[in-house]
TITIGU-953737 format. One record per residue (C-alpha): residue in three letters; x, y negated, z negated. Coordinates in steps of 0.02 Angstrom, whole numbers, padded with zeros to 5 digits, always signed. Example, Ala and Ser with C-alpha at 12.3 -4.5 7.8 and 13.67 -1.06 7.14 Angstrom:
% TITIGU-953737
ALA+00615+00225-00390
SER+00684+00053-00357
//
This chain:
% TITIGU-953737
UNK-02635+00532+03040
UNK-02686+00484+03222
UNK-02763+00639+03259
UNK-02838+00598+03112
UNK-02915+00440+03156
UNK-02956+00485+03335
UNK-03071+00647+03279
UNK-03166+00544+03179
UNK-03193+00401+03315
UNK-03241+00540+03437
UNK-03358+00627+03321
UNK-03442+00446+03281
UNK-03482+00422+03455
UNK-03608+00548+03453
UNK-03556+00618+03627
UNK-03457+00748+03606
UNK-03462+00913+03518
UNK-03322+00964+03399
UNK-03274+01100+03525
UNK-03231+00966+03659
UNK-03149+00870+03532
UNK-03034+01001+03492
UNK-03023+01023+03652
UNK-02990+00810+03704
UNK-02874+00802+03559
UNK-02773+00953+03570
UNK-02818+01050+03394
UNK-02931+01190+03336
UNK-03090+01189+03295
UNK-03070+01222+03116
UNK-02958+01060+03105
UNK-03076+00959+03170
UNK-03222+01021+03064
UNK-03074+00989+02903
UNK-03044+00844+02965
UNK-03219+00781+02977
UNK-03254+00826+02784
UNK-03103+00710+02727
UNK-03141+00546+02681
UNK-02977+00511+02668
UNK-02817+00506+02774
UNK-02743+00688+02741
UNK-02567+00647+02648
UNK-02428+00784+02617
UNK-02415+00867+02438
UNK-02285+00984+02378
UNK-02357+01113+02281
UNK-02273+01085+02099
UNK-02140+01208+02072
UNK-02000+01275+01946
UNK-01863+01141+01903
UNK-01691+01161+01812
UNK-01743+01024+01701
UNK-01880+01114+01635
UNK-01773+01228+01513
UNK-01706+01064+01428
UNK-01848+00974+01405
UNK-01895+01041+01233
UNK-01746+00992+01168
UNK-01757+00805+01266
UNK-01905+00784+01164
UNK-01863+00827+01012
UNK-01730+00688+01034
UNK-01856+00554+01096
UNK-01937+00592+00963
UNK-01829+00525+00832
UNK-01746+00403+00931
UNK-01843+00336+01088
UNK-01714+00205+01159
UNK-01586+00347+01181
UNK-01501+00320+01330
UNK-01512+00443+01447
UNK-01336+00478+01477
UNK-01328+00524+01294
UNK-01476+00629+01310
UNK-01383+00754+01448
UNK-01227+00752+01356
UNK-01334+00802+01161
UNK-01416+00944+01271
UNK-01297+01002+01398
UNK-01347+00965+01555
UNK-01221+00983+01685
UNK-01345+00971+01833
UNK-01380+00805+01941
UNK-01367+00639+01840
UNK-01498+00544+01946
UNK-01621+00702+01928
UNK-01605+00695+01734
UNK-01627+00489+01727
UNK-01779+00527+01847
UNK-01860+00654+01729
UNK-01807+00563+01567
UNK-01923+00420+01638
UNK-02073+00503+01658
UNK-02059+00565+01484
UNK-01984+00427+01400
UNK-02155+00314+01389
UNK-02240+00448+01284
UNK-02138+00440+01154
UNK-02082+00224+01150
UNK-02195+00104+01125
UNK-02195-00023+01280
UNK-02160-00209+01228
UNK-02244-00325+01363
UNK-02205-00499+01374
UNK-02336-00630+01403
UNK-02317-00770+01567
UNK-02293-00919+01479
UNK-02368-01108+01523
UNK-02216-01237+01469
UNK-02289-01399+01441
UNK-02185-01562+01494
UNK-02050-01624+01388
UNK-02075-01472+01238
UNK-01947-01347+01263
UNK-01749-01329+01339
UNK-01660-01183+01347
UNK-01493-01160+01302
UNK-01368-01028+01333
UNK-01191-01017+01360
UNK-01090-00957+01506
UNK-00915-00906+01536
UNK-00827-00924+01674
UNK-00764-00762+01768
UNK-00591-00832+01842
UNK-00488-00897+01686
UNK-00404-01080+01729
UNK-00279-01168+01659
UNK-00305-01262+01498
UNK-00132-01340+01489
UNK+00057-01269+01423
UNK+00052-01139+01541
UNK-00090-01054+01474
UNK-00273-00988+01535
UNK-00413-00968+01465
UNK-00604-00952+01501
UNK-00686-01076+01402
UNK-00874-01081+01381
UNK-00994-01196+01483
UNK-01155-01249+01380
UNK-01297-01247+01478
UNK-01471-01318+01432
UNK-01619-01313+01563
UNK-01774-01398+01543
UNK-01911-01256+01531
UNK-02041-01374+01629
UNK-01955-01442+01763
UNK-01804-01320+01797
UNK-01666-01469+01777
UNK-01504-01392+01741
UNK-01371-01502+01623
UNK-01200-01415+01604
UNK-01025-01434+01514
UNK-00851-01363+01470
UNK-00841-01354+01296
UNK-00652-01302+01196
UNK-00726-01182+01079
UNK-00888-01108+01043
UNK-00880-01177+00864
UNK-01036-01254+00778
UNK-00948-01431+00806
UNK-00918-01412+00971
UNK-01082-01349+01029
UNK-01171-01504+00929
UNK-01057-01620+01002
UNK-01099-01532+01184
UNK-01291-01536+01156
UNK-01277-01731+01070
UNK-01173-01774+01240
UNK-01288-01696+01363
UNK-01438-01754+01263
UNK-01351-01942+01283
UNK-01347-01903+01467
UNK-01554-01877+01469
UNK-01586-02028+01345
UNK-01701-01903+01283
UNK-01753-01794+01134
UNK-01878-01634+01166
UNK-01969-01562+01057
UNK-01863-01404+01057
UNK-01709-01318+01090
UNK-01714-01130+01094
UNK-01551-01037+01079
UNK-01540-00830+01053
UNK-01402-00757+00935
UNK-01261-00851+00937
UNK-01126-00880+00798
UNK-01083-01045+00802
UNK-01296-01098+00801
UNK-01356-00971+00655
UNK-01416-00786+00640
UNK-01591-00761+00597
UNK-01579-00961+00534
UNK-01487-01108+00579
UNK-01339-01155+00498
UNK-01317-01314+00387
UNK-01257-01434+00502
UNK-01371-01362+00640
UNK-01523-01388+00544
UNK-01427-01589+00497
UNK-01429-01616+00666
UNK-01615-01552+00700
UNK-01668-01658+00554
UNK-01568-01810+00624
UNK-01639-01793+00805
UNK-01834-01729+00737
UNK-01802-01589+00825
UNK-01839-01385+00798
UNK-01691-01257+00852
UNK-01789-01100+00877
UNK-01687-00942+00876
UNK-01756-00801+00971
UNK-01739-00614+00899
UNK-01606-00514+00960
UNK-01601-00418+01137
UNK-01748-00538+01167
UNK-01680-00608+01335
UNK-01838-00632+01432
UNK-01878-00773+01332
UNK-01742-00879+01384
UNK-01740-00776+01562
UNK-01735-00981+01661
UNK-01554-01008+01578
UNK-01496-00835+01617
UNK-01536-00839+01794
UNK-01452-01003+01794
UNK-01294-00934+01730
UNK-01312-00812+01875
UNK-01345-00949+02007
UNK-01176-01030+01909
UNK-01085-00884+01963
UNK-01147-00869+02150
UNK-01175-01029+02201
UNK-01041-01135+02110
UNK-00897-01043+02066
UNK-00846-00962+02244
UNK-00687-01050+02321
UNK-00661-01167+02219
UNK-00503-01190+02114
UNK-00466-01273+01943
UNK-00317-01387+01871
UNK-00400-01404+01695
UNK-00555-01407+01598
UNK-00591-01613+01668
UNK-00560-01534+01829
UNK-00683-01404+01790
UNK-00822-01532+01718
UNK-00791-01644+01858
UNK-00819-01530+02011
UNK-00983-01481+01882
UNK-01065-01656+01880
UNK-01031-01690+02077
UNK-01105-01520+02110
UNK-01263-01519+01978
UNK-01375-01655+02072
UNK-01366-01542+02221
UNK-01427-01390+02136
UNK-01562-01492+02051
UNK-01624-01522+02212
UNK-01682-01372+02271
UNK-01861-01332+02304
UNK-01921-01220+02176
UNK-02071-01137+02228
UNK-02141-01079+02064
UNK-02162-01246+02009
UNK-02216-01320+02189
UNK-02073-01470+02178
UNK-01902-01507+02143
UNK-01825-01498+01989
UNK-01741-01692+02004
UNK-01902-01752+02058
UNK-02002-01664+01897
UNK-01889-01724+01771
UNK-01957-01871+01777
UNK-02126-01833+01726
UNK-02042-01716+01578
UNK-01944-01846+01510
UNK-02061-01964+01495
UNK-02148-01825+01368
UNK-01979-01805+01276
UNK-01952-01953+01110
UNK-01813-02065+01139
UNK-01645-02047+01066
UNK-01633-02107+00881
UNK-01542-02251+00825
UNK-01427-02158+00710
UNK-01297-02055+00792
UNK-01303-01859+00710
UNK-01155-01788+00637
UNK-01060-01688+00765
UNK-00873-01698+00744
UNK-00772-01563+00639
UNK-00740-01648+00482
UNK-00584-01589+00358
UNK-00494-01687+00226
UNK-00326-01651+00127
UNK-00166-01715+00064
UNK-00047-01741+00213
UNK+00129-01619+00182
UNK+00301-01663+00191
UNK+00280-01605+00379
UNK+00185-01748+00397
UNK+00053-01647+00522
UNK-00117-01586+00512
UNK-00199-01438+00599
UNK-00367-01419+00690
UNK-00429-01283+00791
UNK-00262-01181+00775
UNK-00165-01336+00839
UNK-00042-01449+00732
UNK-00055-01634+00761
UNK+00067-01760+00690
UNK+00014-01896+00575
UNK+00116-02060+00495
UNK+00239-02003+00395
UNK+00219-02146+00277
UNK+00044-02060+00196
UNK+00128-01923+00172
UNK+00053-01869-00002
UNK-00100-01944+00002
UNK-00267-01877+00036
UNK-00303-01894+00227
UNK-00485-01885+00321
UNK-00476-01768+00488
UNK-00602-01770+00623
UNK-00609-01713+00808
UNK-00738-01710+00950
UNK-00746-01663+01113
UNK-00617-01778+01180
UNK-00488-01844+01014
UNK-00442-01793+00852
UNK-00428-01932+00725
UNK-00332-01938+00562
UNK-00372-02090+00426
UNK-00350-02147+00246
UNK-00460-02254+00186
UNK-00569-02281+00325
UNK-00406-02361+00441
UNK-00345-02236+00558
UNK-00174-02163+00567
UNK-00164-02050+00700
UNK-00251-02019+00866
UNK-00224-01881+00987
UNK-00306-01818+01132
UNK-00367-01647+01098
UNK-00273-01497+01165
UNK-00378-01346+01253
UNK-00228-01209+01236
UNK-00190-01156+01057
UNK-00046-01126+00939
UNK+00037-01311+00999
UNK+00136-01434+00915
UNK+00049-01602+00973
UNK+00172-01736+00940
UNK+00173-01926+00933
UNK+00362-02001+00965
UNK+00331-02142+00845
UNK+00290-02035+00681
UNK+00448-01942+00727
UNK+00526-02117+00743
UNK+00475-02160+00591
UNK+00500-01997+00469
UNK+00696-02018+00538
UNK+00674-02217+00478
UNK+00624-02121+00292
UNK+00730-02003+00289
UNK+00881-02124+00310
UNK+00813-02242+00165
UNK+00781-02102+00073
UNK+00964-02043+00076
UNK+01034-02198+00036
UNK+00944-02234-00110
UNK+00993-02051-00190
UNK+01169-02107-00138
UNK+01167-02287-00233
UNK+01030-02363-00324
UNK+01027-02531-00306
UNK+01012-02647-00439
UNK+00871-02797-00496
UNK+00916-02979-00430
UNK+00872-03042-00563
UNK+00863-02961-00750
UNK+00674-02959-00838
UNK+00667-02997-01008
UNK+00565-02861-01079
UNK+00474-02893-01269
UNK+00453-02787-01420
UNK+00287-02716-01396
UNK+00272-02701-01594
UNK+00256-02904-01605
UNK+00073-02894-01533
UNK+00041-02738-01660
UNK+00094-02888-01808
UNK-00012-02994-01722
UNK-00160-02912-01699
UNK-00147-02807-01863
UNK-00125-02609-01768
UNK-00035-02489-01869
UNK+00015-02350-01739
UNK+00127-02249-01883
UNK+00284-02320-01831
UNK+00444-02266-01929
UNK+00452-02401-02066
UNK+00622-02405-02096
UNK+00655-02404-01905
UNK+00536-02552-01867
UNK+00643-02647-02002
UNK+00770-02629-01897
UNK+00689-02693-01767
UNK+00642-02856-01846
UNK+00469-02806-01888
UNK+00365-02840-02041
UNK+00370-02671-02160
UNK+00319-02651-02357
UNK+00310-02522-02489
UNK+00120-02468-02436
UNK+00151-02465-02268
UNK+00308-02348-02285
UNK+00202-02219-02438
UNK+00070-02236-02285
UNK+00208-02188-02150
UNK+00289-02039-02252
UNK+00110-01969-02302
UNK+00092-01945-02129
UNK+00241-01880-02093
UNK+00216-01767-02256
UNK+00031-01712-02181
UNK-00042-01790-02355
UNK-00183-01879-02317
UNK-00248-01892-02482
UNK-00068-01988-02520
UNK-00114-02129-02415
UNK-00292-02136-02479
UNK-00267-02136-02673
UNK-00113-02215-02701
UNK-00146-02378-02718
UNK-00301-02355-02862
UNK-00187-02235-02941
UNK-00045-02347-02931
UNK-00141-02505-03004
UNK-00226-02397-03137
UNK-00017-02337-03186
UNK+00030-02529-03210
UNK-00124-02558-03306
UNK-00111-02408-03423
UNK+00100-02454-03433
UNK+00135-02267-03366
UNK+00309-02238-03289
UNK+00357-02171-03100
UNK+00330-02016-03154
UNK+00170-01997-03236
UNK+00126-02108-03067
UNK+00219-01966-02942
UNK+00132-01847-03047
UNK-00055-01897-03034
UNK-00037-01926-02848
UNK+00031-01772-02824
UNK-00102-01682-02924
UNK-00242-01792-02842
UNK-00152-01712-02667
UNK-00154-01530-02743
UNK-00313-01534-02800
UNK-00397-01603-02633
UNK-00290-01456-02542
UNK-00368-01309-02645
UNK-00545-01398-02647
UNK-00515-01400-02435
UNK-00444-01239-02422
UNK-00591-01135-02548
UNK-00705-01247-02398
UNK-00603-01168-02273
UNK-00645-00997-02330
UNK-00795-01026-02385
UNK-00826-01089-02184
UNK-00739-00919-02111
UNK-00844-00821-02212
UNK-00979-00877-02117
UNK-01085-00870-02283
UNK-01257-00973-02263
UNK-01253-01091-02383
UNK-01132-01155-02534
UNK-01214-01162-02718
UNK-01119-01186-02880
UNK-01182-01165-03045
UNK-01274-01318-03067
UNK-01369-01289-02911
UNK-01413-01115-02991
UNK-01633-01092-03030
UNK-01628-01001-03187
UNK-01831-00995-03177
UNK-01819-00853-03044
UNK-01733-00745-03161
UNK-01777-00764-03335
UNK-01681-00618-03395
UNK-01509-00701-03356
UNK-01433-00785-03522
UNK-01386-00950-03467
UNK-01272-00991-03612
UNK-01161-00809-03555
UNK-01160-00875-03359
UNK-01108-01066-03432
UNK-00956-00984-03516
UNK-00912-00855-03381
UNK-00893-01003-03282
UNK-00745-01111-03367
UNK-00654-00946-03318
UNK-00574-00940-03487
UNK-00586-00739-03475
UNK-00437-00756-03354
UNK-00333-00814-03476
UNK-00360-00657-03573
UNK-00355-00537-03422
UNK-00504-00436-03460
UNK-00616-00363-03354
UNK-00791-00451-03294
UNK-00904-00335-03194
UNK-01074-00376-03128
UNK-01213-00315-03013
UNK-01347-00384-02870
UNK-01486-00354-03009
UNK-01480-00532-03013
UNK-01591-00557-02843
UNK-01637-00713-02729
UNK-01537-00853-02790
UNK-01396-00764-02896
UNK-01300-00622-02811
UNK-01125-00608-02841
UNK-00996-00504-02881
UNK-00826-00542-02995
UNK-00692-00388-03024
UNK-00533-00432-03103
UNK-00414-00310-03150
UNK-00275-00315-03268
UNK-00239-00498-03209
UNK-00075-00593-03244
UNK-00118-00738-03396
UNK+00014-00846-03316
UNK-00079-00813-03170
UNK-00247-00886-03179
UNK-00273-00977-03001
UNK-00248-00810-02901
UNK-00343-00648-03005
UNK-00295-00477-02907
UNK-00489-00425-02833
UNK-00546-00232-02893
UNK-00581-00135-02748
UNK-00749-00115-02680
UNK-00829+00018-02762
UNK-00730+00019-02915
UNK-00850-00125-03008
UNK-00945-00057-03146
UNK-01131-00063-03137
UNK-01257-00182-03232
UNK-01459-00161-03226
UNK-01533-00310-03280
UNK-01549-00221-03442
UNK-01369-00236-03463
UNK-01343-00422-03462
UNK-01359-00406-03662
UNK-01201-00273-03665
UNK-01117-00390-03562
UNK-01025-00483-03730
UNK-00959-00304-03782
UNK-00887-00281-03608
UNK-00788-00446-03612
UNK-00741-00433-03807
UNK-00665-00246-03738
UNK-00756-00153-03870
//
């Protein structure tokens, strides 16, 4: 390269020949004369040559072909390659961006008091969160997208409660409302949507919770490198008695890291906050919905359980329905709006939180309890208690009392009201609605008790069949009920009416001969009657010819019909 250089200078000069130049600088002739034609500085190139790669790249891209993003680990383990690992990553990535598609992402301008980010972060030393266990809880982080200013807390759980109550605390802290909070894939905020009561609390504050596609992370990349400044700048030597520990040492440390000099944004983060919130709405005067909310009827065990942890409640609800809610801080247990039961909430899990006084009191229950199985104790003073059936006399109610009981009871009874009391019993309803017509028109006519007993009881018989043929009739499922006198005669002129008048007083049952028929009779008329060799003291219940076994009748054969009946 100097040699280079100095051939040219010399040669520029104009006073020296290239021979003398070779000579001044040390070199040939011929390398002066090549390096006169170069424009450019001469620069070393290996002459391209056979490498052990090149036998498996064929078969590398025939895999990138159907799946681009394979990893090129993957790659030399589908093909074989046993040579040098950091050889094959090299010549996977010269190759890999003919066959994926890149997927740039845009600078973006964040305007003052639109967006925060919001990520979570866990811890990588676990600390103790009380009972002798440890855990690594998660810290919510939101940073303002504008300004850089970093708000952080401990949460329990990374449940949706718990994350609303974070945000709604650290949102508190700002006494401001942005336009938007943008969170990637997490559970406890929604997948592809927000859940319910994320989407209640965005409509609460006037919010929008944007949720970023997945493996998306340059979107949110301010948050992420937070939780990586988290990691190097806070956590190193410093040690934890419990989550308030951890959230204390937090806020003490946070104003120091918000005022650093950031030197993409020409200012401080602490200092620029000021002109972001003043973009941001103020907080609302309705407090959102963020406490886990559970309601149920309080056991025998008198406790209740939230977030895998059992906390005891007054015993003296115990079988009533019981409202259960818990924040950040306390878990609350009412009825009816009063509350019953506070506790501080517990970090570790599977504990028994316990107040003394509902033990106190369950003992207190149990003892009363006991002594009250043991020996009942009896009124001071003895109630006179009245016959309920004297306001039934007085206000006229008949609730179908036994009558001859409620005589013994000193209550007013009669004939009627005991025939209404045994038709009841009886399941006669026709008893109790007839009796008394039939019973005057008896005295009148000078009929004795049993032509009475006997009309009643024919009057009862005869409403029975009439409801029972109905009954059928209704199971059938036929579409409508006609009897004779309903019958139009005018659509079939061919039918003798006299011959369907007398087949109807059924007298041909008495005689037990045979009446067959056919559906010539159309529309109105279609029927059909088979009797065969019927009982004459049984005329109520005819034994039905089978189906099939009816003997035909054209509508020619309505005057043969008499022949048929007469059995000649």
């Amino acid at each position: 390269m100097d040699d280079w250089a100095e051939i040219r200078h010399l040669f520029s000069t104009g006073k020296h020949s290239k021979r003398e130049i070779g000579r001044i600088v040390g070199v040939s002739r011929g390398t002066v004369e090549r390096a006169l034609e170069s424009d450019r500085a001469p620069k070393y190139q290996r002459a391209p040559g056979v490498s052990s790669f090149d036998a498996f790249a064929p078969r590398v891209r025939e895999l990138l072909v159907k799946t681009p993003t394979m990893p090129a680990a993957t790659l030399a383990e589908r093909v074989g390659w046993s040579g040098s690992a950091s050889l094959f990553r090299a010549k996977v990535a010269a190759i890999r961006p003919e066959y994926a598609p890149p997927d740039p992402a845009d600078r973006l301008v964040h305007e003052p008091g639109f967006q925060v980010q919001c990520d979570l972060w866990f811890p990588h030393d676990p600390l103790p969160v009380g009972e002798g266990q440890t855990d690594t809880p998660p810290v919510l982080v939101m940073t303002s997208a504008f300004s850089g200013f970093i708000q952080a807390r401990m949460l329990p759980s990374r449940t949706t409660p718990d994350l609303l109550g974070g945000m709604w605390t650290l949102l508190q802290d700002a006494q401001a409302v942005p336009s938007r909070l943008l969170w990637d894939n997490e559970s406890g905020i929604g997948r592809r949507r927000p859940t319910e009561p994320v989407a209640a609390f965005a409509g609460s504050l006037g919010l929008e919770v944007k949720l970023l596609p997945p493996r998306d992370p340059e979107s949110k990349g301010m948050v992420e490198r937070m939780n990586r400044f988290f990691r190097q700048r806070f956590m190193p030597g410093r040690d934890f008695r419990s989550p308030g520990d951890f959230n204390g040492q937090l806020e003490d440390w946070l104003p120091t890291a918000n005022h650093r000099y950031s030197r993409s944004r020409h200012g401080r983060p602490d200092e620029l906050i000021v002109l972001d919130r003043e973009r941001m709405r103020e907080l609302p005067p309705v407090t959102p919905d963020t406490v886990f909310r559970n309601a149920g009827r309080l056991p025998r065990d008198y406790y209740v359980r939230v977030f895998s942890n059992d906390y005891s409640v007054d015993p003296s609800f115990i079988g009533r329905i019981v409202d259960v809610t818990a924040d950040l801080d306390t878990v609350r247990v009412t009825h009816d709006g009063v509350i019953i039961a506070t506790h501080v909430r517990a970090w570790a899990r599977h504990l028994v939180v316990t107040d003394p006084a509902h033990v106190a009191r369950a003992a207190e229950m149990r003892r009363d309890f006991r002594t009250q199985r043991v020996r009942r104790p009896e009124p001071e003073e003895a109630v006179q208690i009245r016959d309920l059936a004297a306001y039934d006399e007085i206000f006229g109610i008949d609730l179908g009392q036994d009558p001859a009981r409620a005589a013994g009871d000193g209550v007013m009874t009669g004939t009627p009201s005991q025939i209404e009391y045994y038709a009841r019993a009886l399941r006669a309803p026709r008893i109790s609605d007839g009796f008394r017509r039939l019973g005057d028109q008896a005295r009148d006519a000078g009929g004795s008790h049993e032509e009475y007993l006997a009309a009643v009881l024919s009057r009862e018989v005869s409403e029975r069949e009439a409801s029972g043929a109905a009954t059928r009739i209704k199971a059938a499922r036929f579409p409508a009920h006609k009897d004779l006198e309903e019958f139009n005669f005018d659509h079939q002129p061919s039918a003798d009416r006299n011959l369907i008048a007398h087949l109807g007083t059924s007298v041909f049952l008495s005689e037990a001969k045979n009446v067959v028929s056919d559906a010539g009779i159309r529309d109105e008329f279609q029927w059909l009657l088979s009797v065969e060799d019927a009982d004459p003291a049984d005329t109520g219940h005819p034994r039905r010819r089978p189906r099939g076994s009816a003997h035909g009748m054209t509508e020619q054969g309505w005057g043969k019909l008499p022949q048929l009946l007469s059995g000649s």
